[in-house]
C-alpha positions in Angstrom: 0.0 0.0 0.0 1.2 3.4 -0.9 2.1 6.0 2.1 -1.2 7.8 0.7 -3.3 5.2 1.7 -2.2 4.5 5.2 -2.1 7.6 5.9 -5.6 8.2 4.9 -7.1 4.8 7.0 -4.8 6.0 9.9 -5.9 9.5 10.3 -9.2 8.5 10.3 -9.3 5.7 12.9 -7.1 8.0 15.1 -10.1 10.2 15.1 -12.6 7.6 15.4 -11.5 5.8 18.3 -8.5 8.0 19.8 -10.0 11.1 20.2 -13.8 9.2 21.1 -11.7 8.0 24.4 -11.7 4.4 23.8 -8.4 4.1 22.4 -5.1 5.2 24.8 -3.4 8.7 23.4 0.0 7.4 25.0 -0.6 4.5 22.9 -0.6 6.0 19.7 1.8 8.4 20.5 4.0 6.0 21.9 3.7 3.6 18.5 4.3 7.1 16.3 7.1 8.2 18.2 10.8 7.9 17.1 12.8 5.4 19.0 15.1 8.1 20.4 12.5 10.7 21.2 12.5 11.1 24.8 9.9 9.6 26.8 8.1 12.1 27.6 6.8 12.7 23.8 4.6 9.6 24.6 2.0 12.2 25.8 -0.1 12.8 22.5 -0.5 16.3 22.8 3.8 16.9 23.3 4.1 14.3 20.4 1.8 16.1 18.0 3.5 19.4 19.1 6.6 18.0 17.9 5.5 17.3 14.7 3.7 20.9 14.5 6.8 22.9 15.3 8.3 21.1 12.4 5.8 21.7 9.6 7.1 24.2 6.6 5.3 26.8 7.8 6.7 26.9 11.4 10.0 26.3 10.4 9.7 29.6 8.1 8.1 31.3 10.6 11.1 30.9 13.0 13.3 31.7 10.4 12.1 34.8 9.8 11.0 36.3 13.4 13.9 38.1 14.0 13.1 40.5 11.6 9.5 40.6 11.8 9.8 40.9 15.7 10.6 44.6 14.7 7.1 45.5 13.3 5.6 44.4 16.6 2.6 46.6 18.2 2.4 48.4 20.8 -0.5 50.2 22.6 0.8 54.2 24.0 -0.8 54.5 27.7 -0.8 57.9 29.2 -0.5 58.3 33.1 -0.6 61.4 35.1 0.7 61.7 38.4 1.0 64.8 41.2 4.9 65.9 41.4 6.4 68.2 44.1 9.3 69.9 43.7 10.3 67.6 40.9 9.7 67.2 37.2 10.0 63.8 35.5 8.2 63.7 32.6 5.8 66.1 30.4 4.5 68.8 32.6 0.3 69.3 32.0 -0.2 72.8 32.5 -4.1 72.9 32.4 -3.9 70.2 35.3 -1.7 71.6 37.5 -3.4 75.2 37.5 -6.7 72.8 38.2 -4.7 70.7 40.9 -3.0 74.1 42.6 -6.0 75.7 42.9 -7.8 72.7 44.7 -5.6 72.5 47.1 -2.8 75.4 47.6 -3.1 78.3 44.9 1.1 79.2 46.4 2.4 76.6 46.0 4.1 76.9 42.7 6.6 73.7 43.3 3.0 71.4 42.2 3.1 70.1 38.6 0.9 67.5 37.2 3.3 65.4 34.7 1.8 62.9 32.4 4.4 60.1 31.5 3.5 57.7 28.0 4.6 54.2 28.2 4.7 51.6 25.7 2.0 48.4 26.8 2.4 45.3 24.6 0.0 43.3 26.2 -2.5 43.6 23.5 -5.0 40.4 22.2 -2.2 40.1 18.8 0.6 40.0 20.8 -0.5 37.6 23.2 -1.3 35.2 20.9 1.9 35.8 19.7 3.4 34.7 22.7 1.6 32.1 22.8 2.6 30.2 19.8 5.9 30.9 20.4 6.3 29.5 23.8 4.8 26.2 22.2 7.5 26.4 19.5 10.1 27.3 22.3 9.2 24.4 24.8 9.1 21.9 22.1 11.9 22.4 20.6 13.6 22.6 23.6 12.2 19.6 24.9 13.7 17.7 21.8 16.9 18.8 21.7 18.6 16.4 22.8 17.0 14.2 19.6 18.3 16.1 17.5 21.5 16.2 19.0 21.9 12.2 19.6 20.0 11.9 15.7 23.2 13.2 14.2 22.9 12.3 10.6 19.2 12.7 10.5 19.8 16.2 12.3 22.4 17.5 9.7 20.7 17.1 7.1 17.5 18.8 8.3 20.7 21.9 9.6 21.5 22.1 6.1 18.2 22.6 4.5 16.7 24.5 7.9 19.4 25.5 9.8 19.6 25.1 13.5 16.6 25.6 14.4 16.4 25.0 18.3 19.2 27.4 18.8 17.7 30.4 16.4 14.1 29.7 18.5 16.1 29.9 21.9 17.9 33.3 20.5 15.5 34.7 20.2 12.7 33.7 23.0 15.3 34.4 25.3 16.8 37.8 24.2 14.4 39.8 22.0 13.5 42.4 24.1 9.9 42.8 22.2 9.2 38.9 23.4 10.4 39.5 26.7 8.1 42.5 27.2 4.7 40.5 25.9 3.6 39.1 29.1 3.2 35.2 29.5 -0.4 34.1 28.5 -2.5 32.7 30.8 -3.8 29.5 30.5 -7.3 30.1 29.0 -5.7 32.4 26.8 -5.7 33.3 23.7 -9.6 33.8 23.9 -11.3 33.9 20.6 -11.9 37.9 20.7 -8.0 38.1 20.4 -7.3 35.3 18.4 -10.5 37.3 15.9 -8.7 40.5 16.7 -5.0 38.6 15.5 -6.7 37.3 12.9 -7.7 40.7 11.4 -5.1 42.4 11.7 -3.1 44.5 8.8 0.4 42.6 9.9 1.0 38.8 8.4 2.8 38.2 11.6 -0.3 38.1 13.9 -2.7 36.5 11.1 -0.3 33.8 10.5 0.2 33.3 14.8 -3.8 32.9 15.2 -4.1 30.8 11.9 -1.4 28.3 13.3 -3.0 28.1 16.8 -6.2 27.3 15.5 -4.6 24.3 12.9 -2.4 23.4 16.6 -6.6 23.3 17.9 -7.8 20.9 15.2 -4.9 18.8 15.7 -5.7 18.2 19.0 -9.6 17.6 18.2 -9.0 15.1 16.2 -9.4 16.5 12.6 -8.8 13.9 9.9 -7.4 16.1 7.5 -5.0 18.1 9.5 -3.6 15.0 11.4 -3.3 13.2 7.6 -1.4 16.4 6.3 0.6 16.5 10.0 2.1 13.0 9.6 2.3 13.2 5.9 4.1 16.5 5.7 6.6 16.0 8.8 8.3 12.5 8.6 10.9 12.4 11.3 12.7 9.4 10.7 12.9 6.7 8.0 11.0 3.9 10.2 8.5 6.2 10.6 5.9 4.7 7.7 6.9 1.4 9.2 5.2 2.9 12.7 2.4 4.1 10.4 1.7 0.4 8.8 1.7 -1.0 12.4 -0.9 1.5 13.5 -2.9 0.9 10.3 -3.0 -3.1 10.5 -3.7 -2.6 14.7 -6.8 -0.7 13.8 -8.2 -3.2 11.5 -8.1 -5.9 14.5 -9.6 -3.4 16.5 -12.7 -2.8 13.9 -12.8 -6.0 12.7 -13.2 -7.3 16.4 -16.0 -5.0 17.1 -17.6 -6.2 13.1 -17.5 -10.1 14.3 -18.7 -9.6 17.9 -21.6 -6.7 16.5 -24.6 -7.9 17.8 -23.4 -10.1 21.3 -23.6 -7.3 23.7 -19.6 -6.4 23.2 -18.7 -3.2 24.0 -15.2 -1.4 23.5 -14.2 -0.4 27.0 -12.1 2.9 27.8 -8.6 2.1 28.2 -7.1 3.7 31.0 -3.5 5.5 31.4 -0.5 3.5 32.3 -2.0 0.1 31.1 -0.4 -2.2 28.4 -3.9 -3.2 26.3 -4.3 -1.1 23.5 -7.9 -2.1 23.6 -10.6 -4.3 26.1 -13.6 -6.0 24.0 -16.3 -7.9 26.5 -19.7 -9.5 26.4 -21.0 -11.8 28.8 -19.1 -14.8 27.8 -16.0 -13.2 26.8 -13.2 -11.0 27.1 -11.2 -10.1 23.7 -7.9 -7.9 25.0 -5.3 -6.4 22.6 -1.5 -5.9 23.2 0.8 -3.7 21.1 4.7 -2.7 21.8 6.9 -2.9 24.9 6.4 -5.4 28.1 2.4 -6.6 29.2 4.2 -8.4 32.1 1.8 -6.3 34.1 -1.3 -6.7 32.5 -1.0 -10.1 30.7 0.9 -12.1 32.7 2.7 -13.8 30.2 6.4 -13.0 28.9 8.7 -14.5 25.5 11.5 -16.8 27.5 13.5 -19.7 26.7 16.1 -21.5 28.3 17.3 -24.7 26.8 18.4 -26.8 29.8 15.1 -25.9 32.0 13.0 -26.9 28.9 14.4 -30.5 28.6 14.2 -31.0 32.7 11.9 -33.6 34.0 9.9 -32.3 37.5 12.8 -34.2 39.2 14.9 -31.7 38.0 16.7 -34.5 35.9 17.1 -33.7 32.2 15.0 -36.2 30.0 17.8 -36.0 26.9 20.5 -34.1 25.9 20.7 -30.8 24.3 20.0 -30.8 20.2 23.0 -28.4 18.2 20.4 -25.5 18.2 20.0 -25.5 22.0 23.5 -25.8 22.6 24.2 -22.9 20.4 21.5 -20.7 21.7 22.9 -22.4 25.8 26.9 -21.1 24.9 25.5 -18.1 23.5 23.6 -17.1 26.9 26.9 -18.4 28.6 28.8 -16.3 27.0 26.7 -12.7 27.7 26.3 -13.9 30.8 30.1 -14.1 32.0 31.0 -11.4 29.9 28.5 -8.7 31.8 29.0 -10.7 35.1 25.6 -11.5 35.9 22.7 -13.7 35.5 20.3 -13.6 32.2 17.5 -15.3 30.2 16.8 -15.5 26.6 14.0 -12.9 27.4 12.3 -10.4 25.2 9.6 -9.3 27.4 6.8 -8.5 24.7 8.3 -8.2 21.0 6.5 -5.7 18.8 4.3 -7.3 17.4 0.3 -6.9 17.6 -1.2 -9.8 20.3 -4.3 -10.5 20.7 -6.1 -12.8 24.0 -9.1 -14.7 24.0 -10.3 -15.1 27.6 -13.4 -17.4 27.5 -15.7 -17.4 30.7 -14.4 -20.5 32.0 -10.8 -18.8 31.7 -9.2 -21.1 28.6 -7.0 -18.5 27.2 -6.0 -18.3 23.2 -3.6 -16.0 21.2 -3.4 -14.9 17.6 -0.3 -12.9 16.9 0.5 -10.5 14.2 3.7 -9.3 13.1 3.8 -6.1 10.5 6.9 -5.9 7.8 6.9 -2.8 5.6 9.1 -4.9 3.0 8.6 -7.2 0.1 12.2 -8.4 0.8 11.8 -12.1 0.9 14.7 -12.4 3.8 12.8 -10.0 5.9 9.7 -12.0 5.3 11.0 -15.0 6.4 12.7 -13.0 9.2 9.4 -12.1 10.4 7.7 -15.7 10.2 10.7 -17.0 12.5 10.1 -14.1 15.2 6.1 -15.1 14.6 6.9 -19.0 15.3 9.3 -17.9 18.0 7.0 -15.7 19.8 4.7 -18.3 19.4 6.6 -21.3 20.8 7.9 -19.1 23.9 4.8 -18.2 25.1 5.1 -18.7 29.0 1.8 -18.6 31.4 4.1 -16.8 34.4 1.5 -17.8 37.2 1.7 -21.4 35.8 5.7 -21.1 34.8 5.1 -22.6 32.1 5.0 -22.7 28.5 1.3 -21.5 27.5 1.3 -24.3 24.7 2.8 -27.5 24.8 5.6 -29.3 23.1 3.8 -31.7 20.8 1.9 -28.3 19.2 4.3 -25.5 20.1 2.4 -23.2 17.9 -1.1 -23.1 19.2 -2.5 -24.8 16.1 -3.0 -23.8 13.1 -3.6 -20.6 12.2 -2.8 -19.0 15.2 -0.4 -16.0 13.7 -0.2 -13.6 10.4 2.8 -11.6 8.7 1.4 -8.7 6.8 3.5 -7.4 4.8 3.7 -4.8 1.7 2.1 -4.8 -1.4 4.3 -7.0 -3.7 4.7 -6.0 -7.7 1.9 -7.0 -9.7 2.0 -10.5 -11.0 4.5 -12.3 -8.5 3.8 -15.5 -8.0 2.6 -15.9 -4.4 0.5 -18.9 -2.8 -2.9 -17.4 -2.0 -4.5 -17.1 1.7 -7.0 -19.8 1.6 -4.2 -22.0 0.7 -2.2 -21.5 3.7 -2.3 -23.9 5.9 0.3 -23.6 8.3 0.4 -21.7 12.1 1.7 -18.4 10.5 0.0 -17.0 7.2 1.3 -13.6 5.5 -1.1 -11.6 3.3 0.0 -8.3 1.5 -1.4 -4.9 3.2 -4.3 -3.8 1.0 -5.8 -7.1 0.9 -6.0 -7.0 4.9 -9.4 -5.2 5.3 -10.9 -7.7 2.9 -9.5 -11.0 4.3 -8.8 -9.8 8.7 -12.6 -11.0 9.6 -11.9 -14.7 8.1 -8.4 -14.9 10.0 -9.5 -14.0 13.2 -12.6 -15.2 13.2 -11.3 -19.2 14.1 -9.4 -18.2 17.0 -12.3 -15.4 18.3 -15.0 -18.3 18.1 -12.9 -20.8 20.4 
């Protein structure tokens, strides 16, 4: 499937189930976020702000603010005040006869001065400010991915320059900035972004008009968050991220399309938890895991050791080890002594899409889904080993044990799925419905067609 096209399915389930509360924001942002982005950008909102401050328009906005911080406006307020003996300021003649009559005709040291000062806390400029400390912050919350991103951040210093140290030049030490007082947190109302918004100078209308796009974002707007992700790739793996998300939502809908009808409801995921997404009826809980450790939540982990595998109850080892469990035994032997401590061929939760089946008298089943954005056959195959391996390794933690057993290691058949990209047309590839083994692969764009029929075995146990 073309970029285009994910895109497009993406942006729309983001709205439809993200930004509906059903779906965890720290779970998309986390799955869209670079690898070296700092943990923090797993917040949705700071995520999506990094990708705002890097659009075109922002980054020529910065570019240019120096100069255009020159032509900002300024209201002239006039305030009088009572001087005696002194003179500071511009002396109001009319007044002060008024002033020395009222209260001492003689004394001719009284002078009413009116002093003009300059007040920049007008509606333009505080929307101003307000755009800029959300460039500011963000970029300064990234630095340090920029700075660790080496290659990736010199080429964006040649074709932008460097942009995190022009935006902290000048937030920090343009006196006009430093004069527009700090928004509060309601602010910018709409009267001043309106009044921003009509205003003769581009600068203002082009602060209020980025606010509100910054507003849709946030909403949920299809269109904006397709243009955000389209128009501000970060990092090459980044339309691998954007497959993930795409195939994850089709389980999601898919789930709810089988189930329609049985009294299952998509429950609110809360903060902090590992399921992507809770589906339950009566006789039937449906949970789905993507990315990073569901020790917590699933209580299951990926582990193998060789020699515990072969052991009898006893403790006695039933046979000796094969040539691949000796290599993969040295090879834990080996990290072991060399860090000086103890280890386990453990991978926590690989990232891959998992999917539980808890029936109500608690017989648990797993269908597991890995995502390649290739038509290389050696990363295919790559994939259907980590499938098979993830499948195999599959430990019940309470039980401390191996969640299916050695004489069908795989959970049957049909318990996994590769999806992978679209190959070229007419390659000769073995069709769906004649895969028969544990792990099938299907091409991306023939997913939505064919995900009901996968699923649909393991869902109905």
């Amino acid at each position: 499937m073309e970029k285009n096209e994910l895109l497009d399915h993406v942006a729309e389930d983001i709205f439809s189930y993200v930004m509906q509360g059903n779906f965890p924001e720290e779970s998309i942002a986390s799955s869209l976020k670079p690898k070296d982005l700092d943990d923090r950008f797993e917040d949705y909102e700071r995520l999506m702000d990094f990708h705002f401050v890097l659009r075109d328009e922002i980054v020529d906005l910065v570019k240019n603010l120096d100069s255009e911080l020159r032509s900002v406006k300024t209201e002239t307020e006039k305030e009088s005040r009572i001087s005696n003996g002194s003179v500071d300021g511009r002396i109001n003649w009319s007044s002060t006869v008024k002033e020395r009559y009222s209260r001492n005709p003689n004394n001719s040291a009284l002078f009413v001065v009116d002093n003009s000062t300059q007040d920049y806390s007008i509606d333009e400029n505080v929307v101003l400010k307000k755009l800029l400390s959300i460039i500011y912050n963000t970029l300064d919350d990234c630095e340090d991915f920029f700075d660790r991103n080496h290659k990736w951040s010199e080429k964006w210093k040649e074709e932008h320059g460097d942009l995190v140290q022009e935006m902290k030049n000048i937030f920090e030490r343009n006196v006009h900035i430093e004069r527009i007082r700090d928004p509060k947190d309601y602010e910018p109302t709409e009267r001043m972004l309106n009044t921003a918004e009509n205003s003769r100078n581009k600068l203002y209308r082009d602060s209020a008009k980025y606010l509100r796009m910054r507003d849709r974002i946030f909403s949920g707007d299809e269109d904006e968050i397709r243009d955000l992700l389209e128009k501000t790739a970060i990092t090459p793996d980044d339309e691998d991220r954007i497959m993930e998300l795409f195939v994850l939502f089709k389980f999601i809908s898919s789930i709810e399309s089988i189930e329609a009808g049985k009294d299952f409801q998509l429950n609110t995921i809360s903060r902090g938890t590992q399921r992507i997404a809770s589906m339950e009826s009566g006789d039937k809980e449906i949970r789905i895991y993507h990315d990073s450790s569901a020790k917590k939540d699933l209580g299951i982990e990926f582990m193998y050791d060789p020699e515990e595998h072969i052991k009898q109850e006893d403790g006695e080892p039933v046979r000796d080890l094969t040539r691949p469990e000796k290599v993969e035994k040295e090879a834990q032997n080996t990290i072991e002594n060399y860090f000086d401590k103890t280890t386990s061929n453990h991978t926590g939760r690989p990232d891959v899409i998992l999917v539980e089946i808890i029936n109500e008298d608690g017989q648990r089943e797993y269908f597991i889904t890995e995502v390649k954005n290739s038509t290389n056959e050696n990363t295919i195959r790559r994939g259907i080993k980590e499938a098979l391996e993830y499948l195999a390794f599959l430990r019940d933690l309470e039980a401390d044990r191996f969640v299916y057993p050695d004489e069908d290691p795989f959970g049957g058949k049909k318990s996994g799925l590769v999806v992978v990209q679209d190959f070229e047309e007419g390659r000769n590839v073995q069709e769906l419905g004649e895969q028969e083994g544990p792990i099938r692969i299907i091409e991306a764009s023939k997913l939505e067609e064919s995900i009901e029929d996968l699923i649909r075995e393991k869902i109905s146990v």
